[in-house]
C-alpha positions in Angstrom: 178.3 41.6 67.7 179.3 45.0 69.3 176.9 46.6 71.8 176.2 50.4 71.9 174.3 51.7 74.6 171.8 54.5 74.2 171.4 56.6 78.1 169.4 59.4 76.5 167.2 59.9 72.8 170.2 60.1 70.5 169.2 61.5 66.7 168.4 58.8 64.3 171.3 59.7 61.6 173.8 58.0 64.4 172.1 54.7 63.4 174.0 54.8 59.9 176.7 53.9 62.1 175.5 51.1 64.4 173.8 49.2 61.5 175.9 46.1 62.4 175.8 46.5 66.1 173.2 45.6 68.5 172.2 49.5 69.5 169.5 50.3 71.8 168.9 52.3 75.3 168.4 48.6 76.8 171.6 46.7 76.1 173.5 45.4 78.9 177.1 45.1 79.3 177.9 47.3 76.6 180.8 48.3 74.1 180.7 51.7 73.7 178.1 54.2 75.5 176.1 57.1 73.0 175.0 59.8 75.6 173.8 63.6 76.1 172.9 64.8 79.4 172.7 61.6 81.8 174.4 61.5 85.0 177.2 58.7 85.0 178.9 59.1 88.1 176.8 56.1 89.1 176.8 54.0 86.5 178.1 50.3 86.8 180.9 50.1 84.4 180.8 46.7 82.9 184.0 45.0 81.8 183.5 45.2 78.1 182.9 49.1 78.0 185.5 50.5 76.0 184.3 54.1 75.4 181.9 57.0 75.7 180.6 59.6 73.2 179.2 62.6 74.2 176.6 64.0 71.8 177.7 67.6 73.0 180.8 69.3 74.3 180.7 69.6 77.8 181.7 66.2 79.7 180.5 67.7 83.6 178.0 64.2 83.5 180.5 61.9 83.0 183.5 61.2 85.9 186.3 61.7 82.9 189.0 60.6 84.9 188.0 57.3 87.0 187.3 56.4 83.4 190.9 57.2 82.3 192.4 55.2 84.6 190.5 52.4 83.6 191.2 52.9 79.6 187.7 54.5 78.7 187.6 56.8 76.5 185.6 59.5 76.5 184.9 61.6 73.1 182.9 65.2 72.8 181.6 66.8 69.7 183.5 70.5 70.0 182.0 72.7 67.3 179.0 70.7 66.6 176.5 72.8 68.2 178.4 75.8 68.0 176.5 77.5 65.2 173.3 77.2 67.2 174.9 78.4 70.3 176.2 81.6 68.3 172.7 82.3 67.0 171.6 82.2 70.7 174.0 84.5 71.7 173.4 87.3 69.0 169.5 87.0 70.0 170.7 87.9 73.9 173.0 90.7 73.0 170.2 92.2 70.9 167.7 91.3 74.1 170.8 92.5 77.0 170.5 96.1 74.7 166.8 96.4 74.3 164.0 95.6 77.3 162.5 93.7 74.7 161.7 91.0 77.8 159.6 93.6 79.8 158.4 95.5 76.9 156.7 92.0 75.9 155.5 91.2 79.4 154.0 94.6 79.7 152.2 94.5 76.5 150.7 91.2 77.4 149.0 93.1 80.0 147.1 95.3 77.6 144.6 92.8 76.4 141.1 93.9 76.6 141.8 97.5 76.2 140.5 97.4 72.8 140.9 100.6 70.5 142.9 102.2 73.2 145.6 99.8 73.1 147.4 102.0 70.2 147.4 104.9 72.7 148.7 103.4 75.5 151.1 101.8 73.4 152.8 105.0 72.2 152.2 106.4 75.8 154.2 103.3 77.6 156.8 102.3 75.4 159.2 105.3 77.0 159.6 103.1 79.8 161.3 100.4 77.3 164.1 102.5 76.0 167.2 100.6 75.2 170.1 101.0 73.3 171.5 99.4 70.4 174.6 97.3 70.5 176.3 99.1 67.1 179.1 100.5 68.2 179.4 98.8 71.5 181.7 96.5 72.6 181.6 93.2 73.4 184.0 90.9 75.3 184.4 87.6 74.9 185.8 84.6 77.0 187.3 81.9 75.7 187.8 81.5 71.6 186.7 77.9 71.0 184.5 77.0 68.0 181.3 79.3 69.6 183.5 82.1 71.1 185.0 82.3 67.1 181.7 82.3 65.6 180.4 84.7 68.2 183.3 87.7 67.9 183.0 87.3 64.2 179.1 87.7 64.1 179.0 90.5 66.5 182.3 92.3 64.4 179.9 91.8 61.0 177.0 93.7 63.4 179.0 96.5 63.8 180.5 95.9 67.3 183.6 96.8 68.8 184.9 92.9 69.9 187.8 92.5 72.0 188.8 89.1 73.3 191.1 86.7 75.3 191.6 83.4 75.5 195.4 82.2 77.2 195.0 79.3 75.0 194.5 80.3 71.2 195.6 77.9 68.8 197.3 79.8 66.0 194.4 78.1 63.7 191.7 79.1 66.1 193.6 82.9 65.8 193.4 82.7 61.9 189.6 82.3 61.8 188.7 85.1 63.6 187.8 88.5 62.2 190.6 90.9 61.6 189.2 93.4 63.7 188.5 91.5 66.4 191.3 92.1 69.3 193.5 90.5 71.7 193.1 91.6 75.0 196.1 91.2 77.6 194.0 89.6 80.2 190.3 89.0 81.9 190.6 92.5 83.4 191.2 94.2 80.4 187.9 93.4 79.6 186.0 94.1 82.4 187.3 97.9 81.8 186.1 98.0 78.7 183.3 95.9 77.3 180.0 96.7 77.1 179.0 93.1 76.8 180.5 90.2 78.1 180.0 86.6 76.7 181.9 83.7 78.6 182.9 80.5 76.8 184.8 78.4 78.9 184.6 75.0 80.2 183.8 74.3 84.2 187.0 73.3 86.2 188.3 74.1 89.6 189.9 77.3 88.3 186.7 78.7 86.2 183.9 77.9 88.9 183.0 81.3 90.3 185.3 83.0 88.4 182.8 86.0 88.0 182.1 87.2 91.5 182.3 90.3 93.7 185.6 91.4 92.4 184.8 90.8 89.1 181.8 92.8 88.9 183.8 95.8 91.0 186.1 95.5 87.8 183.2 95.8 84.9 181.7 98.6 84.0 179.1 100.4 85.1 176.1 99.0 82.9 177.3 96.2 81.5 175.4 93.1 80.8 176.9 89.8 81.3 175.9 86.8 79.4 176.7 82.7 80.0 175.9 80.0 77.6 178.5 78.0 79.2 177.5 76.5 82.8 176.1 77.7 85.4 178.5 77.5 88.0 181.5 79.9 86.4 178.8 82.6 87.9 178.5 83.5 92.3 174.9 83.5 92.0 174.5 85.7 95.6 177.0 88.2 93.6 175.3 88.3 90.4 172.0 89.1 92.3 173.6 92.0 94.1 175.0 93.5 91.2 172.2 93.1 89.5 169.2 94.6 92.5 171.7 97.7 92.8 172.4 98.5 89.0 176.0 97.7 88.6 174.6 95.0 85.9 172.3 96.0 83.7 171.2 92.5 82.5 172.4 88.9 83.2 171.2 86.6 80.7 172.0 83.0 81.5 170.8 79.5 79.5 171.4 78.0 83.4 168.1 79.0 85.5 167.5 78.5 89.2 165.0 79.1 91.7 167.0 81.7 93.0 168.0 83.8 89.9 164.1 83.2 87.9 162.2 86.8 88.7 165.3 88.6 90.1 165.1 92.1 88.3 166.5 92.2 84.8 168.0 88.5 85.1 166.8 86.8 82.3 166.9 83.0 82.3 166.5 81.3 79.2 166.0 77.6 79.9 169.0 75.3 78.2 168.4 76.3 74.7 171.9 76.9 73.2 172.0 73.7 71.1 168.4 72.9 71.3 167.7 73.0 67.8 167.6 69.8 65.6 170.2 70.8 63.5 172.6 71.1 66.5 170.9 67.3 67.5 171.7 65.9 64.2 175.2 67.2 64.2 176.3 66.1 67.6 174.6 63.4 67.2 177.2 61.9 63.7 180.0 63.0 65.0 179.8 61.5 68.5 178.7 58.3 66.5 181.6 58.6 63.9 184.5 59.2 66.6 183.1 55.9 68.7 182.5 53.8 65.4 186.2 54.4 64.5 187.4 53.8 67.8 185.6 50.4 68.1 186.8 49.5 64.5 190.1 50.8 64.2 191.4 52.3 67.6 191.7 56.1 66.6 191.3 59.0 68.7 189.8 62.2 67.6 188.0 64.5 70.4 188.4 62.5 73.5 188.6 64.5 76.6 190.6 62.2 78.8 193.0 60.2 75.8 195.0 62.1 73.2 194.6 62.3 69.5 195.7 59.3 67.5 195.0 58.2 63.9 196.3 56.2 61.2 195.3 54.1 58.7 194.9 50.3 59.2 197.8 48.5 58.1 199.8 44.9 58.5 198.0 42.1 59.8 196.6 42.7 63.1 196.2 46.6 64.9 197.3 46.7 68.9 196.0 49.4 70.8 198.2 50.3 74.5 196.5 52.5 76.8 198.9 53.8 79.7 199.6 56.1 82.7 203.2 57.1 83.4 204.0 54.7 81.4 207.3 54.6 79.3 206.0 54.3 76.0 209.8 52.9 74.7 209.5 50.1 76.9 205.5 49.1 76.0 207.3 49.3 72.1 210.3 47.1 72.8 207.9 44.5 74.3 206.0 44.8 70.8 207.1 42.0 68.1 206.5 42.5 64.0 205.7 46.3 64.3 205.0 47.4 60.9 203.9 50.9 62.0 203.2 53.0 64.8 201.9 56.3 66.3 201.7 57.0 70.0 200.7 60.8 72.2 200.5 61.7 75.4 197.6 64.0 77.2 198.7 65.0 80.9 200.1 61.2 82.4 198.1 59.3 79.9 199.3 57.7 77.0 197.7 56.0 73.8 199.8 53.7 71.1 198.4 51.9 68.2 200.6 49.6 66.7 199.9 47.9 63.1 201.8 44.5 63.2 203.1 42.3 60.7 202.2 38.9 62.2 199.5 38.0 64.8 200.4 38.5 68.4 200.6 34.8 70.2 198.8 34.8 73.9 202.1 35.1 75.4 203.1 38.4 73.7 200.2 40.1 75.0 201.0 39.0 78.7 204.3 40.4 78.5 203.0 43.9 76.9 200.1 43.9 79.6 203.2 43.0 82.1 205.0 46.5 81.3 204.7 48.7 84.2 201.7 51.7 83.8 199.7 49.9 81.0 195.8 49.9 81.6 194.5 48.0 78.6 195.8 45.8 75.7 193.5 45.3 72.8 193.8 44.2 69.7 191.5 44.6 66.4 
């Protein structure tokens, strides 16, 4: 019997797909790992693990790449939570406009005034003026499944979007509005948005990327928004754009003791897929991806293998995880292929291989014997 491991509360529509497994957040030694936020930089790969499923679609927990080199895969759920992210988003554009925040705080404060709280209501409010964001226009960075949704909602709201992304897919293009715009590059957009929304992934190239040139660049007024992580953001630079008025708002889903009561930061606490629809829907489609790895050896979403799917065939399936590996030679040492598919993602490489007969001990020596294979396994 397989065993999935569960390292944080995992929606109970994944267990549809675990109904034959042993699946629990005790299991030792397992097959495959379900997980959302848990750190796994520390944990003690055991020899059976075979691959990890993010219930989300950021990987920053997990160390993606010692796990590559050992033949885990790693799966996200891109898309899944998109929908709630978007909604999130609209609510802060609507929020980075108006000083709905401080208008709230501030009326809290009128409690006890009793019939004069009408007056002082009509006399006040002039210190809440904002603006609407009709009209305005909003850049956006980075058009994965929440950046699409995003430009498109904000277009259908009236606003002016305008957007770049130095790695649209032609189908990601043809899903977006057809007023939204292409911009030429990053700066393009600082000069002209009103709004800015970032969603991009952390790397080495992304971390900081808004900072004290960037905000130099913006305009005067603008209001900066991240859903994404933390990090892409120089906190000491967004708080000194922010305390002399450069930025009229940053609104971030990533709070820290330094930004929470900085003037007009406002720090929403991680709630751009906190929603149980969002849950639910990372929560099948991690499942489904690791279910039909374990079963059939296919790849859809992992972050750290590429993409490869067929349906079962011949006698026996072989699965070949390598790195540098000539994939020509791993086939040649393959007897009674029937069918094949193999990709490559960076230096990695993933082959599945339905066969005709049964592979004898001593044909899976000489495949594991090829020079850059990681793993041999056979379903």
């Amino acid at each position: 019997m397989r065993k999935i491991l569960k390292l944080n509360s995992i929606s109970p529509l994944a267990d549809e797909y675990f109904k034959s497994y042993e699946y629990s957040d005790s299991v030792t030694n397992p097959d495959g790992i379900m997980v959302r936020s848990a750190a796994m930089a520390d944990y003690a790969v055991g020899e059976n693990l075979l691959a990890v499923a993010r219930a989300g679609a950021g990987t920053n927990n997990i160390p993606v790449a010692d796990y590559a080199a050992k033949g885990i895969v790693v799966f996200n759920t891109p898309g899944a939570n998109a929908n709630a992210v978007k909604e999130l988003v609209i609510c802060e554009l609507f929020l980075g406009g108006r000083k709905i925040t401080d208008a709230i705080d501030w009326a809290k404060t009128l409690k006890g005034e009793g019939e004069n709280v009408g007056k002082l209501v009509e006399k006040g409010k002039s210190k809440f003026v904002g603006h609407e964001i009709m009209g305005k226009t909003l850049g956006v960075i980075g058009f994965g499944a929440i950046g699409i949704l995003v430009a498109n909602a904000a277009a259908a709201l009236g606003m002016k979007v305008i957007g770049v992304d130095p790695f649209l897919s032609t189908k990601n293009a043809l899903l977006l509005d057809p007023s939204v715009k292409l911009a030429a590059d990053r700066d393009e957009i600082y000069k002209n948005a009103d709004f800015i929304t970032v969603h991009v992934p952390l790397t080495p190239d992304t971390r900081g990327m808004f900072n004290a040139e960037t905000f130099a660049k913006m305009k005067d007024g603008a209001v900066l928004i991240n859903n994404s992580r933390g990090e892409l953001v120089d906190e000491a630079a967004v708080i000194e754009v922010l305390e002399s008025g450069k930025l009229e708002r940053y609104i971030t889903d990533f709070p820290t003791d330094k930004l929470i009561g900085v003037k007009n930061a406002i720090c929403v606490p991680h709630l751009g897929a906190s929603t149980p629809e969002a849950e639910d829907n990372c929560a099948v489609m991690a499942a489904r991806q690791l279910w039909d790895y374990l079963e059939n050896g296919n790849i859809v979403n992992s972050v750290n293998y590429p993409a490869v799917s067929m349906a079962k065939s011949g006698m026996q399936r072989l699965c070949v995880h390598a790195k540098g590996a000539d994939v020509a030679k791993i086939v040649a040492a393959v007897p009674n292929v029937a069918n094949m598919q193999s990709a490559s993602k960076g230096e990695y490489s993933y082959l599945i291989c339905d066969l005709s007969k049964e592979l004898k001990a001593a044909d899976l020596k000489k495949i594991e014997a090829v020079e850059g294979v990681i793993r041999v396994r056979t379903i």
